[in-house]
N, CA, C and O atoms as a printed pandas DataFrame, in Angstrom:
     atom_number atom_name residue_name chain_id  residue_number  x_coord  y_coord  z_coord
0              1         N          UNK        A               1    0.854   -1.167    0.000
1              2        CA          UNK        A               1    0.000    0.000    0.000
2              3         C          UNK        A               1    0.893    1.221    0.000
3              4         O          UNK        A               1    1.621    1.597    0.918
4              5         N          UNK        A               2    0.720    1.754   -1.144
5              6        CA          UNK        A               2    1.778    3.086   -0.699
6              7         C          UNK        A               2    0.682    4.360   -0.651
7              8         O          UNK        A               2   -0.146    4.644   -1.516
8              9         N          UNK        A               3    0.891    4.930    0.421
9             10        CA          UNK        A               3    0.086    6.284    0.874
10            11         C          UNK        A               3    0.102    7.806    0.734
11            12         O          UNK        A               3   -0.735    8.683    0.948
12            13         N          UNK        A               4    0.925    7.800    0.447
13            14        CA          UNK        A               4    1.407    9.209   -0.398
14            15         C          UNK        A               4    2.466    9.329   -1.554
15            16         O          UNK        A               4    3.547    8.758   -1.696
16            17         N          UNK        A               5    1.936   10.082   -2.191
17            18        CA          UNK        A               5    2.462   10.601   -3.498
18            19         C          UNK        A               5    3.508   11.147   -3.644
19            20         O          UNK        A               5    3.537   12.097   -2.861
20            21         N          UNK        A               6    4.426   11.085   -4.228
21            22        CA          UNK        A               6    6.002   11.634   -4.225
22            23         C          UNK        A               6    5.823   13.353   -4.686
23            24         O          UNK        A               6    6.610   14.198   -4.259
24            25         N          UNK        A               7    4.681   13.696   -5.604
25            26        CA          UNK        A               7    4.810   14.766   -5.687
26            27         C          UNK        A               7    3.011   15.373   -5.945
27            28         O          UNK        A               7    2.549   16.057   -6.859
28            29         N          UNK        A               8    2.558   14.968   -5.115
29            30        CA          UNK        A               8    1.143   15.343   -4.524
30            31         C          UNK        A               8    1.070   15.915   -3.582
31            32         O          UNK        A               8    1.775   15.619   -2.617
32            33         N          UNK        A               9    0.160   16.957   -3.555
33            34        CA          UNK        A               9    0.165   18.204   -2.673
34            35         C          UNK        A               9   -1.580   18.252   -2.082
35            36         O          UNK        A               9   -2.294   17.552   -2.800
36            37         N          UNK        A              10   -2.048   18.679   -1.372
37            38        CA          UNK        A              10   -3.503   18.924   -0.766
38            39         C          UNK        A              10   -4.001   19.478   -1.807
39            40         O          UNK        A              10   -5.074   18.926   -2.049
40            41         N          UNK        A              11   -3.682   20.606   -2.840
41            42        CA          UNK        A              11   -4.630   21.416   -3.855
42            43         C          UNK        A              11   -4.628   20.013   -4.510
43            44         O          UNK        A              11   -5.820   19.717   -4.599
44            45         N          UNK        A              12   -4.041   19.219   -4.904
45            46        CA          UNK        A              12   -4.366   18.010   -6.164
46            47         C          UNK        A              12   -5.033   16.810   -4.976
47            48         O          UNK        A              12   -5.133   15.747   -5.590
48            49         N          UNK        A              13   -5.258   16.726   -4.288
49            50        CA          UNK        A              13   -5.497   15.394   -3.533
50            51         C          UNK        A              13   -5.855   15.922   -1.938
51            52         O          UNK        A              13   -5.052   15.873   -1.007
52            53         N          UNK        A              14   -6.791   16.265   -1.883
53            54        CA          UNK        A              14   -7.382   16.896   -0.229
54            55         C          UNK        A              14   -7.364   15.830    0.609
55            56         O          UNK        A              14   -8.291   16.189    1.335
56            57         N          UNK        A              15   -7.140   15.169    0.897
57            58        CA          UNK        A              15   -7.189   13.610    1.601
58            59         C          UNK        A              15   -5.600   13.038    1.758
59            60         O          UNK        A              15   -5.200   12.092    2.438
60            61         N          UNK        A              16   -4.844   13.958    0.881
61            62        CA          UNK        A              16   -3.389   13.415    0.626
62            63         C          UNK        A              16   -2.617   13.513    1.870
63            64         O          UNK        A              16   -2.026   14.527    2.241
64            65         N          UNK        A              17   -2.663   12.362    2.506
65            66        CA          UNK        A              17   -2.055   12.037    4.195
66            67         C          UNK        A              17   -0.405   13.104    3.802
67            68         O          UNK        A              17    0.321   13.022    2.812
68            69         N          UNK        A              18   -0.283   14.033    5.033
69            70        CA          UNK        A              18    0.765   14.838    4.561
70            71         C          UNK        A              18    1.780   15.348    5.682
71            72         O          UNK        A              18    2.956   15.607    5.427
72            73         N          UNK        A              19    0.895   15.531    7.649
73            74        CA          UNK        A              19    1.867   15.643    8.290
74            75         C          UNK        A              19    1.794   13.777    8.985
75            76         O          UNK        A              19    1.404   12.671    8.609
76            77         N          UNK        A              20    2.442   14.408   10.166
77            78        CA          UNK        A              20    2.927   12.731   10.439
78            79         C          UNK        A              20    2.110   12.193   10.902
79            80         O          UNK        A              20    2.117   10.989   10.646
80            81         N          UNK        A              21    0.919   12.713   11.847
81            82        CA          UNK        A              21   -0.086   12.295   12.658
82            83         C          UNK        A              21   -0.690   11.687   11.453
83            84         O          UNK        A              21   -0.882   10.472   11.486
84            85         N          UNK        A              22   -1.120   12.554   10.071
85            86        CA          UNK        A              22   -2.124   11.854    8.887
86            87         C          UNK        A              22   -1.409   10.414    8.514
87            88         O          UNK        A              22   -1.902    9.286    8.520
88            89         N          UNK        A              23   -0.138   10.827    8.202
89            90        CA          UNK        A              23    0.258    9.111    7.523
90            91         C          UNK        A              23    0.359    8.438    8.840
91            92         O          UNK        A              23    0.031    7.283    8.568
92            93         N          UNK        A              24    0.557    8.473    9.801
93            94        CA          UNK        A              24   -0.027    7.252   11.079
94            95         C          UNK        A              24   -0.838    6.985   11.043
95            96         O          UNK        A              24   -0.954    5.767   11.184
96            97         N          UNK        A              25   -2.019    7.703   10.854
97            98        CA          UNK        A              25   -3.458    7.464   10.989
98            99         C          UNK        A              25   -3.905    6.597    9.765
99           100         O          UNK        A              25   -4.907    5.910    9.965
100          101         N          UNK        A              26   -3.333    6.522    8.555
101          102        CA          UNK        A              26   -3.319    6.285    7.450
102          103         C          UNK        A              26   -2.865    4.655    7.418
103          104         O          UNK        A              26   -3.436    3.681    6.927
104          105         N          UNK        A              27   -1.415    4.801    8.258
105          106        CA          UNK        A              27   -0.785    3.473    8.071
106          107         C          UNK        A              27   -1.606    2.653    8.978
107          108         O          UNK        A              27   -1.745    1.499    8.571
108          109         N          UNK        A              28   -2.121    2.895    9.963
109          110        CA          UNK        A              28   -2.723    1.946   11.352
110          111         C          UNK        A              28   -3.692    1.475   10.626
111          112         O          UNK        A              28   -3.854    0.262   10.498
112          113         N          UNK        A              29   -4.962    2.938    9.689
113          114        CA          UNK        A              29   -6.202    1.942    9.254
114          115         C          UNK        A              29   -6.161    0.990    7.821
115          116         O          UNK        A              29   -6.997    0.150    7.489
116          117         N          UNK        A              30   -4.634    1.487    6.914
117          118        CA          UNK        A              30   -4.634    0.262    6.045
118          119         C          UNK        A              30   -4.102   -1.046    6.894
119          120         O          UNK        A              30   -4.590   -2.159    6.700
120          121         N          UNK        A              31   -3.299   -0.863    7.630
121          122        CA          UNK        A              31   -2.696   -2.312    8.349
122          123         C          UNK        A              31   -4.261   -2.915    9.019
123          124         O          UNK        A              31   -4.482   -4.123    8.942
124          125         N          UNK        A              32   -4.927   -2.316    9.434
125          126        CA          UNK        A              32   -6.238   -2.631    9.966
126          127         C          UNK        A              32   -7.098   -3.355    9.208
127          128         O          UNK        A              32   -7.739   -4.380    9.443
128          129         N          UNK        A              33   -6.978   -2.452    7.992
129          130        CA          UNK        A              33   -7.799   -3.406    6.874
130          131         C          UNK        A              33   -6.989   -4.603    6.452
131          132         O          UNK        A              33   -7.416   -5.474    5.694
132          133         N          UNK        A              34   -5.696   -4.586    7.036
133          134        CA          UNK        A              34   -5.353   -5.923    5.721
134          135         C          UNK        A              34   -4.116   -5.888    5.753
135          136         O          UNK        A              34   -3.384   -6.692    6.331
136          137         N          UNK        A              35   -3.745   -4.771    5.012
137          138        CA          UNK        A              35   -2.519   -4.281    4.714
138          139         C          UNK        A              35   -1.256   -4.892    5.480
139          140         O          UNK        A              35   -1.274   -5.175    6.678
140          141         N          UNK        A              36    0.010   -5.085    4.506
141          142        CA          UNK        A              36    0.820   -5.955    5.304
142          143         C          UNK        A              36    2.229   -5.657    4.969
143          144         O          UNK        A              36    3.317   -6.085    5.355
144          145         N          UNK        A              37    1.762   -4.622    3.972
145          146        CA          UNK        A              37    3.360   -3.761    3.672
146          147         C          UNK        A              37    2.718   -2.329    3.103
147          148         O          UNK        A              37    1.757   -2.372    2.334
148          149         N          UNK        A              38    3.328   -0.996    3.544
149          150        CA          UNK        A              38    3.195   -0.002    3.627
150          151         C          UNK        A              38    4.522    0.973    3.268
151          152         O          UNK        A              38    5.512    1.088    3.991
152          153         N          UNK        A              39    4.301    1.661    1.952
153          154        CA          UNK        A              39    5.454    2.534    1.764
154          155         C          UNK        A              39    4.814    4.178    1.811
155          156         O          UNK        A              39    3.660    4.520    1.553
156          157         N          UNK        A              40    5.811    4.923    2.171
157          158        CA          UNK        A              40    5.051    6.305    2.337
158          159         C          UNK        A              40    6.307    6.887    2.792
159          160         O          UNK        A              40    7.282    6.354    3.321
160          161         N          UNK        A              41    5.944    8.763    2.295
161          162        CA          UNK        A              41    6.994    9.604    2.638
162          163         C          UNK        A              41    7.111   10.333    3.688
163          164         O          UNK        A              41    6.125   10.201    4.413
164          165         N          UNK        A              42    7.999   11.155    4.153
165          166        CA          UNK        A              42    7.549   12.411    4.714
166          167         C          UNK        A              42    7.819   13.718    4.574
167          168         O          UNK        A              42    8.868   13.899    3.954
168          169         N          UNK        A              43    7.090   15.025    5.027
169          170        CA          UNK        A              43    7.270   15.673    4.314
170          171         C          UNK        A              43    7.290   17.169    5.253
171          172         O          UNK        A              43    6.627   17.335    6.277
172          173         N          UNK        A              44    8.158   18.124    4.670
173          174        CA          UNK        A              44    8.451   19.317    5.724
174          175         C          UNK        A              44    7.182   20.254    5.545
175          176         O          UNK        A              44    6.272   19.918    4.787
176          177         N          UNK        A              45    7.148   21.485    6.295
177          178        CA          UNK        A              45    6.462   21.941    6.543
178          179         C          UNK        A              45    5.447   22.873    5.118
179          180         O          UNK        A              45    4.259   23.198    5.123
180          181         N          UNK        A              46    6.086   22.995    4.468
181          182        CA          UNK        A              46    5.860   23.471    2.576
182          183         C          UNK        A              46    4.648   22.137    1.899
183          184         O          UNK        A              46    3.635   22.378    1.242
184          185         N          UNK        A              47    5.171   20.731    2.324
185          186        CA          UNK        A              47    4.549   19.516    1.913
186          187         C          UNK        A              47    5.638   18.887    1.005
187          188         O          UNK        A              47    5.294   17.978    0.248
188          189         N          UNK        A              48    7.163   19.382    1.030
189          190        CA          UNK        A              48    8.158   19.165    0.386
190          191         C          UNK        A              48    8.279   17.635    0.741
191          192         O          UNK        A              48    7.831   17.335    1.848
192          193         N          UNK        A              49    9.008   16.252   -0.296
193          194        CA          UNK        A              49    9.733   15.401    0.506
194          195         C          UNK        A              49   10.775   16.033    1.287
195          196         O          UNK        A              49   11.199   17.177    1.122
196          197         N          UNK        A              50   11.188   15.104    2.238
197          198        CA          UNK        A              50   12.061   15.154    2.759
198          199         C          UNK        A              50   12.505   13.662    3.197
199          200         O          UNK        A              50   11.883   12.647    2.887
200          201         N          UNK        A              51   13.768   13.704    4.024
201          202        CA          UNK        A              51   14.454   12.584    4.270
202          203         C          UNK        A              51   14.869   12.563    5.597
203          204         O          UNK        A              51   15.532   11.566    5.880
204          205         N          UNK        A              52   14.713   13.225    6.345
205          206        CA          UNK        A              52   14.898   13.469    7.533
206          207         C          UNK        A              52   14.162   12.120    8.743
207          208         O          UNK        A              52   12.967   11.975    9.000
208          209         N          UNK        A              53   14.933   11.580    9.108
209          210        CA          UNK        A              53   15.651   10.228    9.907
210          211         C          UNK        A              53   14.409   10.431   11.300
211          212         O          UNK        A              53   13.436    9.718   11.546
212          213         N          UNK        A              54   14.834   11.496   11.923
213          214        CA          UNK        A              54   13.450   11.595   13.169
214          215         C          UNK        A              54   11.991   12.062   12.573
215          216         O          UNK        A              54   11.031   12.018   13.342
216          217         N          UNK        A              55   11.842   12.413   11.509
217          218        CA          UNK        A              55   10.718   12.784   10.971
218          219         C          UNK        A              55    9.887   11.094   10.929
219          220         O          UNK        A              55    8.753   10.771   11.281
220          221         N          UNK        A              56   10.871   10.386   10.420
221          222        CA          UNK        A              56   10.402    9.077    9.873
222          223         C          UNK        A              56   10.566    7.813   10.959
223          224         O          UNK        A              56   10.213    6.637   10.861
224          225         N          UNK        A              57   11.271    8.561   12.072
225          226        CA          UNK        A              57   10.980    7.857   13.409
226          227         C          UNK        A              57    9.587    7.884   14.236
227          228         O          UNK        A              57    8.909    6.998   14.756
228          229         N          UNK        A              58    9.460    9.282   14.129
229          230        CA          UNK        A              58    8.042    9.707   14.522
230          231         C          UNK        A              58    6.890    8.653   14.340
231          232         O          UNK        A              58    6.105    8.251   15.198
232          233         N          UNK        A              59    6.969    8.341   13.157
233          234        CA          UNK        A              59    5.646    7.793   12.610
234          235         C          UNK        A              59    5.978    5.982   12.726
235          236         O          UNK        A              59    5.151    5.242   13.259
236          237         N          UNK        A              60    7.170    5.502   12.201
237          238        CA          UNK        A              60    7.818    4.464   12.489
238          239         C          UNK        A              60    7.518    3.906   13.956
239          240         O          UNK        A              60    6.693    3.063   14.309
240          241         N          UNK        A              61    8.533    4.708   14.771
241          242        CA          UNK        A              61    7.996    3.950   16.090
242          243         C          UNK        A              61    6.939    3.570   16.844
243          244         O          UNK        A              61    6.981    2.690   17.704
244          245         N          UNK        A              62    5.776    4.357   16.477
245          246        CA          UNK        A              62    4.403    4.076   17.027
246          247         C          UNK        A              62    3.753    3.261   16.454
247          248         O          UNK        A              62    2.880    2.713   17.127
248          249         N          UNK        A              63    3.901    2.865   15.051
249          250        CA          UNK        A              63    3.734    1.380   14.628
250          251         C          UNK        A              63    4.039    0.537   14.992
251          252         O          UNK        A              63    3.282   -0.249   15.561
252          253         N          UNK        A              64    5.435    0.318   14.795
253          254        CA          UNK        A              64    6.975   -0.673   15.563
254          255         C          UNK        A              64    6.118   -0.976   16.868
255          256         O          UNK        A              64    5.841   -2.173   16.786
256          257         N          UNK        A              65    5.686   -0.568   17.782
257          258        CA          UNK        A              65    4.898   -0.070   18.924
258          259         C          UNK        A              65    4.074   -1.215   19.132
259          260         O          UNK        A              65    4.263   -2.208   19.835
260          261         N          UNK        A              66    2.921   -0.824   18.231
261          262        CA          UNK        A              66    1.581   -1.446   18.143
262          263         C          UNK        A              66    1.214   -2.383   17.096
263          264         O          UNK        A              66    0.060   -2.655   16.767
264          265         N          UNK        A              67    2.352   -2.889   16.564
265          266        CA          UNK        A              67    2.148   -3.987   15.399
266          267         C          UNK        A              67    3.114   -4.766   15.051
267          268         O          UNK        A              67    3.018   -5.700   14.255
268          269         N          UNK        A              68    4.498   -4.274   15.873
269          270        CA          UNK        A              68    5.548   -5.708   15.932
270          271         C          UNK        A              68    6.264   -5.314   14.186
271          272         O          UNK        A              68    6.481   -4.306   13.512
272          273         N          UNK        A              69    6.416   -6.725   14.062
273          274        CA          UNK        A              69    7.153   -6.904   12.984
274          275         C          UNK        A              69    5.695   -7.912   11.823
275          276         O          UNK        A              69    5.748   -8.898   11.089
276          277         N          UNK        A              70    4.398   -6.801   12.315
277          278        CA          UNK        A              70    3.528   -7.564   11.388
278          279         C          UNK        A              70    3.015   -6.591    9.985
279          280         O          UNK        A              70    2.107   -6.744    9.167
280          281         N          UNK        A              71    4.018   -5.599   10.157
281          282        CA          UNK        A              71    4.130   -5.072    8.610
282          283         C          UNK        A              71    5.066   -4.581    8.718
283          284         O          UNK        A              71    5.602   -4.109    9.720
284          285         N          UNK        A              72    5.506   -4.650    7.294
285          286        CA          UNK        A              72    7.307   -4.178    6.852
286          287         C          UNK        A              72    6.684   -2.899    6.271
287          288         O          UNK        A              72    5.629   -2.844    5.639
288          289         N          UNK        A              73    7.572   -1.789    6.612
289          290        CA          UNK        A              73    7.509   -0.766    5.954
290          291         C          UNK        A              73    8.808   -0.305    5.092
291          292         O          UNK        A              73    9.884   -0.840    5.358
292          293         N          UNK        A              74    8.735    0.660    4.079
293          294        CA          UNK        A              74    9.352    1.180    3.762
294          295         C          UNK        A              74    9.153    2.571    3.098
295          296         O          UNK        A              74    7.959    2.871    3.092
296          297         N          UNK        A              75    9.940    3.493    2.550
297          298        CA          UNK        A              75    9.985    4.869    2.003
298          299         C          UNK        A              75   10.677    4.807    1.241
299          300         O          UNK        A              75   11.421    3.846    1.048
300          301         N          UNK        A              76   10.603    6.337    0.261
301          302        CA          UNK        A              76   11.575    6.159   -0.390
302          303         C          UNK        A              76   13.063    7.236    0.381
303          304         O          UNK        A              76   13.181    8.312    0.967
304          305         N          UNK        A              77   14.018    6.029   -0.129
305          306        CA          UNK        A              77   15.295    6.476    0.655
306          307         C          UNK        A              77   16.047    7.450   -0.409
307          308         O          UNK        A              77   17.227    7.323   -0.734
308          309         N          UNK        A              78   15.522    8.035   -0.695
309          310        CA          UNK        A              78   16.373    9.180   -1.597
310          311         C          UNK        A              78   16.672   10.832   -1.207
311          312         O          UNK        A              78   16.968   11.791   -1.919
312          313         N          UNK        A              79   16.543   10.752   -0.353
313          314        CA          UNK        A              79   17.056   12.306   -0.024
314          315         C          UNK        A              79   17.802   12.142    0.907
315          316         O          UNK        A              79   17.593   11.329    1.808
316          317         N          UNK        A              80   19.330   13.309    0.781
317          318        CA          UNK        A              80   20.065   13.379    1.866
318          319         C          UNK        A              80   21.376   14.128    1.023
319          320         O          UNK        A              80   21.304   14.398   -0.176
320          321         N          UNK        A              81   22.717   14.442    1.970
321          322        CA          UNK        A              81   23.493   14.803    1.033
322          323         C          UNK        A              81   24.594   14.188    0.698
323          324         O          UNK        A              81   25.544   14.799    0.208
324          325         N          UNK        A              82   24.602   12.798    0.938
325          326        CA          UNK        A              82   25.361   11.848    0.624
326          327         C          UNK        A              82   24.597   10.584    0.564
327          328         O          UNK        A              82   23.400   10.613    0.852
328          329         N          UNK        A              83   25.308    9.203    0.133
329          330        CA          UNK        A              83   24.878    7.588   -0.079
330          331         C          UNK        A              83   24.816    7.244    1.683
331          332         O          UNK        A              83   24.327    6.183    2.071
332          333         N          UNK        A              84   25.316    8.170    2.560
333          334        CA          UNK        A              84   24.942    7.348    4.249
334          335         C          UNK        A              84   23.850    8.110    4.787
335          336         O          UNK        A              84   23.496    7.814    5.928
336          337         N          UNK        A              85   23.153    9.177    4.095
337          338        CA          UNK        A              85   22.320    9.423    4.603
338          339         C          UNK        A              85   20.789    9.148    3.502
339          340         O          UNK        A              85   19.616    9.201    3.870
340          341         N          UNK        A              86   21.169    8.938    2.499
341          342        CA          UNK        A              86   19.749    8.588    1.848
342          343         C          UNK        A              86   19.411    7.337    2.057
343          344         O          UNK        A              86   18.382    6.923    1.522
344          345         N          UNK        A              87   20.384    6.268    3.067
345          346        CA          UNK        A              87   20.235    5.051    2.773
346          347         C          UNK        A              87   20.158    4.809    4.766
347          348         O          UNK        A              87   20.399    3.791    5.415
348          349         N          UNK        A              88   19.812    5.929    5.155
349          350        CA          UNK        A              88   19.692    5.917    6.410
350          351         C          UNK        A              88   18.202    5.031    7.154
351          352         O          UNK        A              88   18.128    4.357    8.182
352          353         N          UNK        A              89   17.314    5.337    6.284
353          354        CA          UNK        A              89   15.827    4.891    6.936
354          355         C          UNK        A              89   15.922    3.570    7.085
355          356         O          UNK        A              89   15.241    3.024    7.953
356          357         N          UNK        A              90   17.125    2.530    5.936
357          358        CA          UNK        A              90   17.166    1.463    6.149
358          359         C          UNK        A              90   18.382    0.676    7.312
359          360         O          UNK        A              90   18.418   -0.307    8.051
360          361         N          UNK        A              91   19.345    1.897    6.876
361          362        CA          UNK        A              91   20.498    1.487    7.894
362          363         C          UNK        A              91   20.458    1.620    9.534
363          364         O          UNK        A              91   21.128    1.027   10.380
364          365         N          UNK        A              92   19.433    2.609    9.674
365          366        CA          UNK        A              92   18.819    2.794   11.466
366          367         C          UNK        A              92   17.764    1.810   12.084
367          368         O          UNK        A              92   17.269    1.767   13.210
368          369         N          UNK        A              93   17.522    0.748   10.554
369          370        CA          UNK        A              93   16.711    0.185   11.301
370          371         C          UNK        A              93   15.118    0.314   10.924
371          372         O          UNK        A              93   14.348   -0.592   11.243
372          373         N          UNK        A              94   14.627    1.569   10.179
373          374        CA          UNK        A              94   13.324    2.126   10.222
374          375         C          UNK        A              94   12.549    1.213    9.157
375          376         O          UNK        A              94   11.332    1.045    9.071
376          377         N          UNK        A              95   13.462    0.726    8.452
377          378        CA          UNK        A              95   12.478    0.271    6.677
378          379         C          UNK        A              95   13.564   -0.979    6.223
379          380         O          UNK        A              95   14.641   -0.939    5.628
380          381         N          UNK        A              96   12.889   -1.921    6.701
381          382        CA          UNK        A              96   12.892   -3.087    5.884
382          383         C          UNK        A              96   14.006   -3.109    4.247
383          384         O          UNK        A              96   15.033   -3.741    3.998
384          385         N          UNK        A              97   13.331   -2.274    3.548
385          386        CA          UNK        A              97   13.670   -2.083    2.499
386          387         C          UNK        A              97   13.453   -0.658    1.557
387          388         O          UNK        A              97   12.285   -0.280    1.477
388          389         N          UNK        A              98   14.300    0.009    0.971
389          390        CA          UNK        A              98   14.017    1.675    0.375
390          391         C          UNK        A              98   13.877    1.164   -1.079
391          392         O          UNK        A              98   14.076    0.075   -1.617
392          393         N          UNK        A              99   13.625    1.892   -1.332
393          394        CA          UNK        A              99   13.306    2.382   -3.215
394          395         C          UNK        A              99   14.831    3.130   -3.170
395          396         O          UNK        A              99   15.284    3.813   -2.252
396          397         N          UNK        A             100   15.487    2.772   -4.487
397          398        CA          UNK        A             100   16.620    3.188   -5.136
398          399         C          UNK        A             100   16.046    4.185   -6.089
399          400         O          UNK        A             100   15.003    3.715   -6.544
400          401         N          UNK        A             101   16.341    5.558   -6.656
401          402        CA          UNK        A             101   15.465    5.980   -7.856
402          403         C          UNK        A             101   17.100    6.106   -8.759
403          404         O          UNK        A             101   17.914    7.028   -8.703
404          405         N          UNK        A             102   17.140    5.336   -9.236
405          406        CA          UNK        A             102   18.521    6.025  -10.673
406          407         C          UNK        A             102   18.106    7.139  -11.443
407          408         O          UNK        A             102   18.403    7.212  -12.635
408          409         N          UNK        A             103   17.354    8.132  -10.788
409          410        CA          UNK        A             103   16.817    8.972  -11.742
410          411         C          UNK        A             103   16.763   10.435  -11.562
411          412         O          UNK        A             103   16.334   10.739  -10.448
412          413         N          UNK        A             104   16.989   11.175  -12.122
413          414        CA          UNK        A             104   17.224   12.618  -11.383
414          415         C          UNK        A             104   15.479   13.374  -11.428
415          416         O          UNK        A             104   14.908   13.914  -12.375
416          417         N          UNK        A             105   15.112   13.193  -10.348
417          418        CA          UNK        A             105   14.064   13.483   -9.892
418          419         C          UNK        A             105   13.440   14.577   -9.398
419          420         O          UNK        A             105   12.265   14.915   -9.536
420          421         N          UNK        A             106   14.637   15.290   -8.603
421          422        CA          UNK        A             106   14.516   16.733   -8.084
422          423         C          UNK        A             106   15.152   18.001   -9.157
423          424         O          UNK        A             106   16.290   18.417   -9.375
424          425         N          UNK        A             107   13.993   18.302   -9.599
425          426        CA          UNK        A             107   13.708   19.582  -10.288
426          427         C          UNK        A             107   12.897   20.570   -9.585
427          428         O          UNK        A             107   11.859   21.060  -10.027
428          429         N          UNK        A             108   13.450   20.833   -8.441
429          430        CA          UNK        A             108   12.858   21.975   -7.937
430          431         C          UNK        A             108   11.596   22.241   -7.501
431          432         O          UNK        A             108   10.963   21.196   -7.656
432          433         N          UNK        A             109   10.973   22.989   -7.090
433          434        CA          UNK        A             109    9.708   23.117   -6.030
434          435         C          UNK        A             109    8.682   22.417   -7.521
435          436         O          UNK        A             109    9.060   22.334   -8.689
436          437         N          UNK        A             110    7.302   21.994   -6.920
437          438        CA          UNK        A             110    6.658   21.543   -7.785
438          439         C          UNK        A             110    5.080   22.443   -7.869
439          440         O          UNK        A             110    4.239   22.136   -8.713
């Protein structure tokens, strides 16, 4: 189940889970329904991605919490300003597994 959009914003998608409380709330009721793997981003205060490690703890640990190791999550691991920090969500532990993008993706505000 992936829950947010890499470059979806509230004017295109009003429902588009966007601070951290929404994609928790988001991840608990797809795992609720069913759901048994969950990818999703997070995002700064603009609705920018971001990559930021406690942002994605936030939401991480209160799952981790209340559901064990009965869904794997992941994000995409592409932001940071080097290969040890875009590959951080997986190396701390947070995500199972990241998305690689070989692709130059960031073109600027959207």
């Amino acid at each position: 189940m992936a829950l947010t959009g890499a470059f979806i914003d509230k004017r295109q998608n009003p429902n588009q889970p966007f601070t951290g409380e929404e994609v928790y709330r988001e991840v608990t009721a797809c795992v609720e329904a069913g759901a048994t793997w969950i990818h999703f981003h997070v995002r700064d205060a603009e609705g920018g991605n971001i990559g930021e490690i406690e942002e994605y703890r936030k939401i991480v640990q209160p799952i981790r919490d209340r559901y064990g190791d009965k869904v794997l999550l992941d994000g995409c691991a592409a932001f940071g300003k080097n290969s040890k920090d875009v590959c951080a969500p997986v190396t701390k532990g947070l995500f199972e597994t990241g998305v690689v993008n070989p692709v130059c993706t960031f073109a600027g505000s959207y």
